[in-house]
LODREN-7485 format. One record per residue (C-alpha): residue in one letter; residue number from 1; x, y, z. Coordinates in Angstrom, 3 decimals. Layout:
<sites>
[site 'a'; NUM; [X; Y; Z]]
...
</sites>
This chain:
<sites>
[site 'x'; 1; [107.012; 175.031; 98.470]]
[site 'x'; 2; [110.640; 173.708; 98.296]]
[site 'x'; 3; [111.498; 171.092; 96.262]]
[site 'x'; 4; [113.830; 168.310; 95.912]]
[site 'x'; 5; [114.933; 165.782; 93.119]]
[site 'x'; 6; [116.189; 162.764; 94.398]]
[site 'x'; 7; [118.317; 159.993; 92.390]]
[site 'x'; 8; [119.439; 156.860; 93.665]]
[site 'x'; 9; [119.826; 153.447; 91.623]]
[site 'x'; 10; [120.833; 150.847; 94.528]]
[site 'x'; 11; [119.414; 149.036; 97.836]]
[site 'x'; 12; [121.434; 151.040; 99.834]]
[site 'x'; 13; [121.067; 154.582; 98.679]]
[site 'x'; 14; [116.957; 153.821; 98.907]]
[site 'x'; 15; [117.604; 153.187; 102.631]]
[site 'x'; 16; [119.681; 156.363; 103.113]]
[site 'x'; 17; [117.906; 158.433; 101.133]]
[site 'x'; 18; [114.682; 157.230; 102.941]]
[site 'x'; 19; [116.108; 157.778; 106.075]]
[site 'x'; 20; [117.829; 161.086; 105.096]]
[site 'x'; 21; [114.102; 162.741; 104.072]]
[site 'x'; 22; [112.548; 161.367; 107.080]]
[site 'x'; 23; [115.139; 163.955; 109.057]]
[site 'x'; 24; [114.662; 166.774; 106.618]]
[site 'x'; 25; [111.232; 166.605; 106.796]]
[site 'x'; 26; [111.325; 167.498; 110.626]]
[site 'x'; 27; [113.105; 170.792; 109.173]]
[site 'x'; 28; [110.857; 171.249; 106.245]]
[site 'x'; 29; [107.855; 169.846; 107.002]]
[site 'x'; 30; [106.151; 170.647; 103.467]]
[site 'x'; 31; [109.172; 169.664; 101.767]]
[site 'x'; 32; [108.687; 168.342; 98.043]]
[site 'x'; 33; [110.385; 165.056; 96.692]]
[site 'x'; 34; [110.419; 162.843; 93.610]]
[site 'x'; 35; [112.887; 161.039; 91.684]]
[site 'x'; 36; [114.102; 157.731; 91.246]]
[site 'x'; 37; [114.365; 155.544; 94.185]]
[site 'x'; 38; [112.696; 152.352; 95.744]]
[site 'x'; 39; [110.008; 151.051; 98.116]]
[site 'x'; 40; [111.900; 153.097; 100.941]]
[site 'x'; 41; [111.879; 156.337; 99.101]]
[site 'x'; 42; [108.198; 155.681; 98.277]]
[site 'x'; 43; [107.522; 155.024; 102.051]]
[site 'x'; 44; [108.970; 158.205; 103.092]]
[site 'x'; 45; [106.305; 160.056; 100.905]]
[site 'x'; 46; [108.946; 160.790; 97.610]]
[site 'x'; 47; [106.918; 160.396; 94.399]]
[site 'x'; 48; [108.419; 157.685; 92.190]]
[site 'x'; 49; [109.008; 158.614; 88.787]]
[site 'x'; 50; [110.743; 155.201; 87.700]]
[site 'x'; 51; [111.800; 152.914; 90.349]]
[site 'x'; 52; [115.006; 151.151; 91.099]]
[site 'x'; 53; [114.096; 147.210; 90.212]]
[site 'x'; 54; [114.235; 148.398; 87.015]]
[site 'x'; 55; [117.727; 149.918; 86.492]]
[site 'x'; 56; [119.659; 148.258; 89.267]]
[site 'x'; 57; [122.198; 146.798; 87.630]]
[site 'x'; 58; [126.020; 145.523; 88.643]]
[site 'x'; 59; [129.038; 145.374; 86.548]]
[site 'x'; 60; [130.104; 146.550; 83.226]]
[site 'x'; 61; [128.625; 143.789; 80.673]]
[site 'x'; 62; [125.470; 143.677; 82.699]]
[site 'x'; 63; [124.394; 147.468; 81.878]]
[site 'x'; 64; [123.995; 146.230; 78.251]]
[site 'x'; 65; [120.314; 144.642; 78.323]]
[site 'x'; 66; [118.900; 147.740; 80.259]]
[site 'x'; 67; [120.249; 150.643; 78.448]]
[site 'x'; 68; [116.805; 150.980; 76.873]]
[site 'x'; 69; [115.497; 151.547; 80.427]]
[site 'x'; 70; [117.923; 153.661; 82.002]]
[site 'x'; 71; [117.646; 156.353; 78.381]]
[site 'x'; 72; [113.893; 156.250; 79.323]]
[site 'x'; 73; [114.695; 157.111; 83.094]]
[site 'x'; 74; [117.178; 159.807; 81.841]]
[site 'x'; 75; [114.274; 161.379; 79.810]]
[site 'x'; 76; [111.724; 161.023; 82.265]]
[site 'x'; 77; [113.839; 162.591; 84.932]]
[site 'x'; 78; [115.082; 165.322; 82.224]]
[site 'x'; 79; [110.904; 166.430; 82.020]]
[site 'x'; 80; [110.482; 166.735; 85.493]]
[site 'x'; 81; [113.762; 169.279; 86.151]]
[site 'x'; 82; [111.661; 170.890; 83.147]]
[site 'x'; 83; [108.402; 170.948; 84.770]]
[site 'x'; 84; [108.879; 170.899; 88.482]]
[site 'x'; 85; [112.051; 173.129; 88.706]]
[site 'x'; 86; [113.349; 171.739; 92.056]]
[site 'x'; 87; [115.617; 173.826; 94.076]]
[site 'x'; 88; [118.379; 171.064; 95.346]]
[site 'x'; 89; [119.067; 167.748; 92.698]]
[site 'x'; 90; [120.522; 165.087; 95.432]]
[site 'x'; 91; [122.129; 162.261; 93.999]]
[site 'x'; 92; [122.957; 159.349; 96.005]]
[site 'x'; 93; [125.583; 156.702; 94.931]]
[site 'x'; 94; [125.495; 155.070; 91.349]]
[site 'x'; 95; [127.937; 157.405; 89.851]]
[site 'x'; 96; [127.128; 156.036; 85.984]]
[site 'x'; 97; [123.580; 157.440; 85.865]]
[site 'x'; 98; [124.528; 159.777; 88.312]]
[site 'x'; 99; [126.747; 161.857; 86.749]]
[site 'x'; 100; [125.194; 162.147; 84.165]]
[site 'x'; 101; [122.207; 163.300; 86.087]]
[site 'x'; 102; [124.690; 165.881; 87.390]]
[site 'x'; 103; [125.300; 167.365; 84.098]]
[site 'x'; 104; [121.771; 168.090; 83.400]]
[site 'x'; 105; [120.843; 169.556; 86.712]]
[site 'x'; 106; [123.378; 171.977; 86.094]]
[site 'x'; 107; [121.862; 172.890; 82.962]]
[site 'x'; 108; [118.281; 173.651; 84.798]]
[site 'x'; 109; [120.312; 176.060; 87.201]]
[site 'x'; 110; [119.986; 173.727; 90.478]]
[site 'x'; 111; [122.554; 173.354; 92.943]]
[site 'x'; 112; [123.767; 169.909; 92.757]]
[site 'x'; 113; [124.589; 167.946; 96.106]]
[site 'x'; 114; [126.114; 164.496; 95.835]]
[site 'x'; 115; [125.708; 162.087; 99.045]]
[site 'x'; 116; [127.717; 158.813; 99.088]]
[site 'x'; 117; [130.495; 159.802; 96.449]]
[site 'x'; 118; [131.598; 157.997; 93.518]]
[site 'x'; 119; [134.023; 155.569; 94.078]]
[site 'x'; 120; [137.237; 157.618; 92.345]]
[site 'x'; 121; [139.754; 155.816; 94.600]]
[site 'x'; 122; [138.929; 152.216; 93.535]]
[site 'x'; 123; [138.928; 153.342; 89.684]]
[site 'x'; 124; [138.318; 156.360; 87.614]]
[site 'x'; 125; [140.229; 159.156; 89.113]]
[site 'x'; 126; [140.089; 160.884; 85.691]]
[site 'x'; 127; [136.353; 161.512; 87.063]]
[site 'x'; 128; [137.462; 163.711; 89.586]]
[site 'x'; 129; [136.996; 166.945; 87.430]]
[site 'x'; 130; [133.943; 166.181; 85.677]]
[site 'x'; 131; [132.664; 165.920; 89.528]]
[site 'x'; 132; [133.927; 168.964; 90.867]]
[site 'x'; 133; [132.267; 170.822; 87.996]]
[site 'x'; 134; [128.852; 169.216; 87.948]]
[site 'x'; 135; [128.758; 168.973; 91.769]]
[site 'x'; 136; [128.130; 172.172; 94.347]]
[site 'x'; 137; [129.015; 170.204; 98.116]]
[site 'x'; 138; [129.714; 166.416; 97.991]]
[site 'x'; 139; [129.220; 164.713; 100.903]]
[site 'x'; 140; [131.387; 161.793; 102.443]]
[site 'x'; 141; [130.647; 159.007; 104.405]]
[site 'x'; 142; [134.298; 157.342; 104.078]]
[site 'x'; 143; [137.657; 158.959; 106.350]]
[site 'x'; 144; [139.537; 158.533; 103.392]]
[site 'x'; 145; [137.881; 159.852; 100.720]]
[site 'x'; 146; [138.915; 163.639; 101.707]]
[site 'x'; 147; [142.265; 163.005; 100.476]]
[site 'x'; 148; [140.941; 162.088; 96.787]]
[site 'x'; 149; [138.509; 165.085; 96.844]]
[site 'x'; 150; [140.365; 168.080; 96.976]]
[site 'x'; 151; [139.445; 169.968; 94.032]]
[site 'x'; 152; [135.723; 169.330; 95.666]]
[site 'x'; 153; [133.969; 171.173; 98.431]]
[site 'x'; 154; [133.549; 168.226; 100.367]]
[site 'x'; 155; [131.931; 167.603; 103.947]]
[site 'x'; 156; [132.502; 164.402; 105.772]]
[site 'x'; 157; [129.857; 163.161; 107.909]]
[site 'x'; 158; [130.352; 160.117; 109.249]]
[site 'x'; 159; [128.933; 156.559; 108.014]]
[site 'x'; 160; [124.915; 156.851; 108.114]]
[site 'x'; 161; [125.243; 153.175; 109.068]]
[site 'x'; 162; [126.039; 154.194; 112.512]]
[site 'x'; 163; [122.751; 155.544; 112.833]]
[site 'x'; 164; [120.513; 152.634; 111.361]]
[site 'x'; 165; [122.802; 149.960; 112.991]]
[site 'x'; 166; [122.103; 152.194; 116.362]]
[site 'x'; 167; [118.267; 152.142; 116.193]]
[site 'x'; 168; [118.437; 148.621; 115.854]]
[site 'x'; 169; [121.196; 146.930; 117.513]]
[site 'x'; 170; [121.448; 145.844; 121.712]]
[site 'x'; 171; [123.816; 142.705; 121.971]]
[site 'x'; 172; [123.119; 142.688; 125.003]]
[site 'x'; 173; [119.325; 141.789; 124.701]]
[site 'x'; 174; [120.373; 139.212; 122.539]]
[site 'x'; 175; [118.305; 135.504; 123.335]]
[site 'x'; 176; [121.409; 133.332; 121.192]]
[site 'x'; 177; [123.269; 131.277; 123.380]]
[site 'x'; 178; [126.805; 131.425; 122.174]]
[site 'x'; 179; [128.033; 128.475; 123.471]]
[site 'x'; 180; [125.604; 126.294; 122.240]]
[site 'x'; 181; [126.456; 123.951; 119.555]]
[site 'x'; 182; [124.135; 124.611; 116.844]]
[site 'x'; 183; [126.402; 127.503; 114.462]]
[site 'x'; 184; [124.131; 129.808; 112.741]]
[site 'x'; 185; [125.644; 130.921; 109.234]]
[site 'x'; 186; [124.122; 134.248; 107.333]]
[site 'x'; 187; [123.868; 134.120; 103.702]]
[site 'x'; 188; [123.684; 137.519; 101.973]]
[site 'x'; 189; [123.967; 136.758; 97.929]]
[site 'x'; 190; [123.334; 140.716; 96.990]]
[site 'x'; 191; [120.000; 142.835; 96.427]]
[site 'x'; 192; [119.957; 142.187; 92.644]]
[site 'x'; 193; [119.031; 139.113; 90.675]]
[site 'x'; 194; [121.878; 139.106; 88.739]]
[site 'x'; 195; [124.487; 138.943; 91.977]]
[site 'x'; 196; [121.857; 135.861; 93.670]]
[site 'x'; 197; [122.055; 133.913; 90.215]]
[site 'x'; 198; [126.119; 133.870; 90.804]]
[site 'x'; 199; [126.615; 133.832; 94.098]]
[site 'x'; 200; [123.872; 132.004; 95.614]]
[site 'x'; 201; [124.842; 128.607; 94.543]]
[site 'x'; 202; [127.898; 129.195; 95.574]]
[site 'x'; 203; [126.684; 129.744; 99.288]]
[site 'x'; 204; [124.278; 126.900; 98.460]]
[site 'x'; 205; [127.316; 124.264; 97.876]]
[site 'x'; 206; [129.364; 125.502; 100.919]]
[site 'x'; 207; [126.222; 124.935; 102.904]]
[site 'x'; 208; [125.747; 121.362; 101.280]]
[site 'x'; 209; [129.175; 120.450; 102.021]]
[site 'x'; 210; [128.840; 121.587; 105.510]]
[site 'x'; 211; [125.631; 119.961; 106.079]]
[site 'x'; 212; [126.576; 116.365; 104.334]]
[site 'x'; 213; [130.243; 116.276; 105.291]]
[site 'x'; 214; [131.497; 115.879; 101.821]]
[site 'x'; 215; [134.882; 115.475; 100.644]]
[site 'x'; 216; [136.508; 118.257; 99.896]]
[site 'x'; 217; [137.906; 118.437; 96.432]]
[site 'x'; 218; [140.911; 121.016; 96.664]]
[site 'x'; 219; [142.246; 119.030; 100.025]]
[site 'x'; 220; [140.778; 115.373; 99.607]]
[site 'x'; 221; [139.417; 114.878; 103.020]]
[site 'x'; 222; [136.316; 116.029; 105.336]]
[site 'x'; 223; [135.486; 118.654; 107.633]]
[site 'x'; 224; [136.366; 118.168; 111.247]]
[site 'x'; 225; [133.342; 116.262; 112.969]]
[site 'x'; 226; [132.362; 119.615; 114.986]]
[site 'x'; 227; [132.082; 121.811; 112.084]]
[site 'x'; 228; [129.133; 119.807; 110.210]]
[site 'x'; 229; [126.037; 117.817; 110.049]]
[site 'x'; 230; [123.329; 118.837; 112.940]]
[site 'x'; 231; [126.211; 121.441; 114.105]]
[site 'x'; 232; [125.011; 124.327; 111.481]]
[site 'x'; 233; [121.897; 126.123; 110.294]]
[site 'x'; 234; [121.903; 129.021; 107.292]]
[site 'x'; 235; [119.683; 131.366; 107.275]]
[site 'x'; 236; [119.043; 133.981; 104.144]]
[site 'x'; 237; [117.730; 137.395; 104.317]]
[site 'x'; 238; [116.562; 138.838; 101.440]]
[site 'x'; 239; [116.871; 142.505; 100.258]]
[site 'x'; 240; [113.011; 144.444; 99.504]]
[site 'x'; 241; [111.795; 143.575; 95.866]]
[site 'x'; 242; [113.551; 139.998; 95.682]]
[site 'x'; 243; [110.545; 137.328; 95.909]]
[site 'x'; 244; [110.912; 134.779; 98.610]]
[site 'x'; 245; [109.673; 131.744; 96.596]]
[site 'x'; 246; [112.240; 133.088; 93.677]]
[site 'x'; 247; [115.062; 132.502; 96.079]]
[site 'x'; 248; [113.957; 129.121; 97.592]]
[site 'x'; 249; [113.950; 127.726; 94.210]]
[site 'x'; 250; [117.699; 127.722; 94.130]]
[site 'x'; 251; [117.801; 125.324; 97.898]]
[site 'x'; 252; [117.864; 122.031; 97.085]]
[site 'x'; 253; [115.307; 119.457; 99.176]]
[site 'x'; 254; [118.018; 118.095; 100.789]]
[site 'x'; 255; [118.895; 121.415; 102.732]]
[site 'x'; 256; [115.386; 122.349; 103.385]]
[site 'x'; 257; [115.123; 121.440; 106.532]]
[site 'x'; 258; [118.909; 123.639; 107.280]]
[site 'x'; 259; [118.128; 126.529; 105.658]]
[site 'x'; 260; [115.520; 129.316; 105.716]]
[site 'x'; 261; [114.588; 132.421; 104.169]]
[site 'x'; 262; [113.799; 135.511; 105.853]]
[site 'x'; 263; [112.126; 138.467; 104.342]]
[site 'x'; 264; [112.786; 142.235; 105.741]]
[site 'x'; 265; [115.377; 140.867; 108.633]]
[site 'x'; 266; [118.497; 141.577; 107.914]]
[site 'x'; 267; [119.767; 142.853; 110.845]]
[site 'x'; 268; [118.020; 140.667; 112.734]]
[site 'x'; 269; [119.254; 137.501; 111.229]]
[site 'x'; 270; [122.763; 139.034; 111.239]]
[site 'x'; 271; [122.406; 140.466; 114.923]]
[site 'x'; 272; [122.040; 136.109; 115.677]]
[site 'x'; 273; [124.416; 134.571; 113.361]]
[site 'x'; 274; [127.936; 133.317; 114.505]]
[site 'x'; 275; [129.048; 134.447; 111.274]]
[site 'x'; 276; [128.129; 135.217; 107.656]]
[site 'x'; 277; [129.184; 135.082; 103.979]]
[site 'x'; 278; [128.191; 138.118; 102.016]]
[site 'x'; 279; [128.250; 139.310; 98.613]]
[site 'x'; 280; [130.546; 142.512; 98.420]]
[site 'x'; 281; [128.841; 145.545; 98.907]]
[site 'x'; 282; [126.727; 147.746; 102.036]]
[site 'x'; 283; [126.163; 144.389; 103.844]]
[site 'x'; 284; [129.485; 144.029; 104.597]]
[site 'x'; 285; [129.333; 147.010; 106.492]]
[site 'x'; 286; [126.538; 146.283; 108.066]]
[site 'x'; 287; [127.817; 142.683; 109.683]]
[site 'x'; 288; [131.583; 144.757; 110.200]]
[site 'x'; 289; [129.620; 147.381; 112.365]]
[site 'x'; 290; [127.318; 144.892; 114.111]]
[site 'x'; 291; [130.046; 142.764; 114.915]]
[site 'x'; 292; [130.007; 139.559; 112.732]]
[site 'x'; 293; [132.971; 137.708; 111.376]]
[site 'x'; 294; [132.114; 137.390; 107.688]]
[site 'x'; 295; [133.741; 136.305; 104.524]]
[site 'x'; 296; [132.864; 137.750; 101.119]]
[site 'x'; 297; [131.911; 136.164; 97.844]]
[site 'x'; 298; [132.269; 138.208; 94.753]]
[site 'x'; 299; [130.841; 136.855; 91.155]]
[site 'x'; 300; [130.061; 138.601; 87.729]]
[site 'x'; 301; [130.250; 138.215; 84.159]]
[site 'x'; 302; [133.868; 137.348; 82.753]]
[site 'x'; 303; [133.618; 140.072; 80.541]]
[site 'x'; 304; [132.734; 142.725; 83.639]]
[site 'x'; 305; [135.616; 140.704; 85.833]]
[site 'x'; 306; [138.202; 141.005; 83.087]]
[site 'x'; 307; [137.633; 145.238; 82.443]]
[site 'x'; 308; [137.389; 145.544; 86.554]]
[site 'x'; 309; [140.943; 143.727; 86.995]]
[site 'x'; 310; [142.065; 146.198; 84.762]]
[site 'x'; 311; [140.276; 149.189; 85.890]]
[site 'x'; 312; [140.582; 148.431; 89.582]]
[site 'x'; 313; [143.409; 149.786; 91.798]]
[site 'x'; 314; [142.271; 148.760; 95.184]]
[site 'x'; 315; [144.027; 145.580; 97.128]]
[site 'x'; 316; [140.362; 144.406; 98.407]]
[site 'x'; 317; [136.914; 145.402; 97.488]]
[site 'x'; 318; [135.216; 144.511; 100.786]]
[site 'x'; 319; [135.023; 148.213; 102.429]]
[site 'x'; 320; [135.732; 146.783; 105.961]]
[site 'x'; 321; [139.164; 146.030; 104.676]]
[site 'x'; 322; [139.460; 149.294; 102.700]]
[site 'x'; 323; [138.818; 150.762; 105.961]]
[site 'x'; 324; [141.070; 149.182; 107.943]]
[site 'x'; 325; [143.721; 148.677; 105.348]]
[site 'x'; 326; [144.054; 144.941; 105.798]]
[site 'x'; 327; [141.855; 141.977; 105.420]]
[site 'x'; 328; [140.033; 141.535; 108.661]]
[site 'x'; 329; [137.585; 139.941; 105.942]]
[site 'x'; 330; [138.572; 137.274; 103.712]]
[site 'x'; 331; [137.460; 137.737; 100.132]]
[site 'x'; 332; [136.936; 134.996; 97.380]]
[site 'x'; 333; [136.506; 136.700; 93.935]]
[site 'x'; 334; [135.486; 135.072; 90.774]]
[site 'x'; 335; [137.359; 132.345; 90.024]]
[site 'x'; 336; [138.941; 132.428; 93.454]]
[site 'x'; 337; [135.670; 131.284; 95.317]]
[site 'x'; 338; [135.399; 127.875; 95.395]]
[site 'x'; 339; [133.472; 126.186; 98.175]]
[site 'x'; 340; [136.506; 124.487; 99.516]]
[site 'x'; 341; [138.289; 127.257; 100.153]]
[site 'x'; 342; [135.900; 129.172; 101.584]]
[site 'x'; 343; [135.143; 126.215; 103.734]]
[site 'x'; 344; [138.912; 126.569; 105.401]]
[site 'x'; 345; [138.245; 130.280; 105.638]]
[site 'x'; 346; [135.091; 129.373; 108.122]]
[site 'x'; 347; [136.713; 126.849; 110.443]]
[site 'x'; 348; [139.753; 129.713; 110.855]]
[site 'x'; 349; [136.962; 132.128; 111.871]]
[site 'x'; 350; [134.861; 129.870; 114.420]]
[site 'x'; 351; [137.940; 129.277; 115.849]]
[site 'x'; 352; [139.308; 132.758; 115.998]]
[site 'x'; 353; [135.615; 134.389; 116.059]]
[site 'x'; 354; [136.289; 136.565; 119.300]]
[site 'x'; 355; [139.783; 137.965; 117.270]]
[site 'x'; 356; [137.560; 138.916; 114.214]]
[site 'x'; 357; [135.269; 140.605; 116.158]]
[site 'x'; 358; [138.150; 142.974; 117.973]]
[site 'x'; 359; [139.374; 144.095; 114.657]]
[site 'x'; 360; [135.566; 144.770; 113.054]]
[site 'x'; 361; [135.211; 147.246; 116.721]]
[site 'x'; 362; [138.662; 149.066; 115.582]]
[site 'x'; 363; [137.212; 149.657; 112.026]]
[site 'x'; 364; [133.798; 150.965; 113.579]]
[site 'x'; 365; [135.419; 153.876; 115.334]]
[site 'x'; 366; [137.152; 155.473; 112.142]]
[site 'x'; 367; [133.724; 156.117; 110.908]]
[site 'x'; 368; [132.845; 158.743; 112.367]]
[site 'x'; 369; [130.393; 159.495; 115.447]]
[site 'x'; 370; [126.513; 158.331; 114.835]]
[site 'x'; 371; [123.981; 161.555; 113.805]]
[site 'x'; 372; [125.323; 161.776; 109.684]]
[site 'x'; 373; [121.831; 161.709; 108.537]]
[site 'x'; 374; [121.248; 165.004; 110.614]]
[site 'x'; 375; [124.050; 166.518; 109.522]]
[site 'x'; 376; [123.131; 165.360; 105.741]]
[site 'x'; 377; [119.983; 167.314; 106.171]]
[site 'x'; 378; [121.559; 170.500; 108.079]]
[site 'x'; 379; [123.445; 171.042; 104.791]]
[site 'x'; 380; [120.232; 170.395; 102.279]]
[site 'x'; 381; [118.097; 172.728; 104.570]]
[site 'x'; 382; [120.331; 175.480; 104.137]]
[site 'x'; 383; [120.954; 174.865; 100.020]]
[site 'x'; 384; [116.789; 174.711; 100.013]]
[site 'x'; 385; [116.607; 177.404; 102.009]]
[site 'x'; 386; [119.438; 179.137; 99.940]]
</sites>
């Protein structure tokens, strides 16, 4: 029987890597998996040996009050390259457990395949070596990331967005009138607890300032009459393994009757929202590539904003604008997102909404053509199968 470890510590890998073993499976049908993962992984029949909730962590500060859990993931992970000698050791994403991970699989003699590569062009090129030595193929889901991989045997696939976003996504079929004059508004605050306890409120105010026609306290005057009151509703979607009644804690009475939650919809709520503010990360993606004008709103600890200012060399951190090499999506970082600001950044996209959505289409076709999951698991048959 072949076997495959399996290592991812974020939303988004879960969903790949889900959706990655799903299409292997059709060329191994008694194919073996465990590893760290989430509810996804678990759905598509991997065996959990620690799950993501408990190491998914963002920032630098933040990895402090669960290094106790990710050592005993490490350990646990260590035992079963002991016991279960897998062929392959995928790693998906979450290059500071990951590369470690690397290291050790190495050790056990397995051929190491890394899908969704670290992040070496935002910050720590230095990396670059320790990952060509560790890692036997990585895989690339970014155009531009073959330029910063040389010393690697690298393979770029295409965006495995284009394949979700396919299965799910017919405009056309969509009910939303948009010319009415309600505004729908998404509000995506992250997949972690620690990103919706920063950013949340911040979405929270924006809508409360939108809903009661505040004054605004950078520009000393109110919204214009179309762009508030009964005009707008906000709708949240929650990631898998954030609790509903945890989230509607933070929505004040006031805005109950403006705002709802929605659990296991993402795509859906995005597919019928005029626009959304998201917290930097997959989801931006996900509205760039089904065609919804967005803004992103980025919070973390000082200490974790302070190191990434100085460890950072990108202009933006919003991967639509990485992609396109301009900012086609506005971004309000830290101290930077302030709900009057980010107000004027919404009025400038209702009105130019049709613009936005132009330049989101233009960054969609440098990704690649849709079927990178099957190619993903073309190139992990053939190392199984090795």
């Amino acid at each position: 029987m072949k076997k495959l470890l399996v290592v991812t510590g974020e939303v988004s890998g879960d969903l790949y890597g889900a959706n990655l073993i799903q299409e292997l499976r059709k060329l191994i049908p008694d194919l073996s998996v465990f590893g760290i993962g989430g509810e996804k992984l678990k759905q598509a029949g991997a065996e959990l040996i620690y799950d993501i909730k408990d190491i998914s962590v963002v920032g630098f500060w933040e990895v402090i009050p669960k290094i106790c859990r990710l050592r005993r993931a490490m350990k646990l992970l260590h035992q079963k390259m002991i016991t279960e000698r897998p062929t392959v050791c995928l790693l998906i994403d979450y290059p500071g457990f990951n590369l470690r991970v690397a290291k050790l699989a190495k050790k056990q003699g397995m051929k190491v395949v890394y899908y969704i590569l670290p992040q070496v062009w935002a910050w720590g090129r230095w990396r670059i070596k320790s990952i060509a030595k560790y890692v036997d193929i990585g895989i690339s889901i970014l155009p531009f990331e073959r330029e910063f991989y040389k010393e690697l045997n690298i393979e770029f696939v295409g965006h495995p967005l284009l394949d979700i976003i396919q299965k799910t996504e017919d405009r056309r079929q969509k009910t939303e009138d948009r010319g009415q004059k309600t505004k729908t508004i998404a509000l995506l605050p992250g997949s972690r607890k620690g990103e919706i306890k920063r950013i949340l409120p911040i979405m929270l105010k924006v809508a409360e300032l939108i809903v009661g026609a505040k004054p605004l306290n950078a520009f000393g005057d109110k919204l214009q009459s179309r762009y508030y009151g009964d005009g707008f509703n906000f709708v949240i979607p929650i990631a898998p393994g954030i609790d509903k009644e945890w989230v509607e804690g933070f929505i004040k009475i006031a805005l109950r009757s403006k705002i709802r939650v929605e659990e296991n919809k993402t795509y859906e709520v995005l597919m019928n929202s005029d626009m959304a503010l998201i917290a930097s990360g997959t989801a931006t993606l996900e509205a760039c590539l089904l065609e919804v004008p967005s803004i992103i709103i980025y919070c973390v600890s000082l200490i974790s904003y302070i190191v990434s200012r100085l460890l950072v060399k990108v202009k933006w951190i919003g991967l639509p604008n990485l992609i396109a090499n301009k900012e086609i999506m506005p971004e309000f970082i830290q101290f930077n997102a302030t709900p009057s600001k980010i107000i004027v950044a919404i009025q400038e996209i209702l009105k130019d909404r049709e613009n936005r959505i132009i330049a989101l289409r233009e960054v969609k076709t440098k990704l690649g053509l849709p079927g990178a999951v099957k190619r993903v698991a073309q190139i992990l048959y053939e190392e199984l199968n090795f």
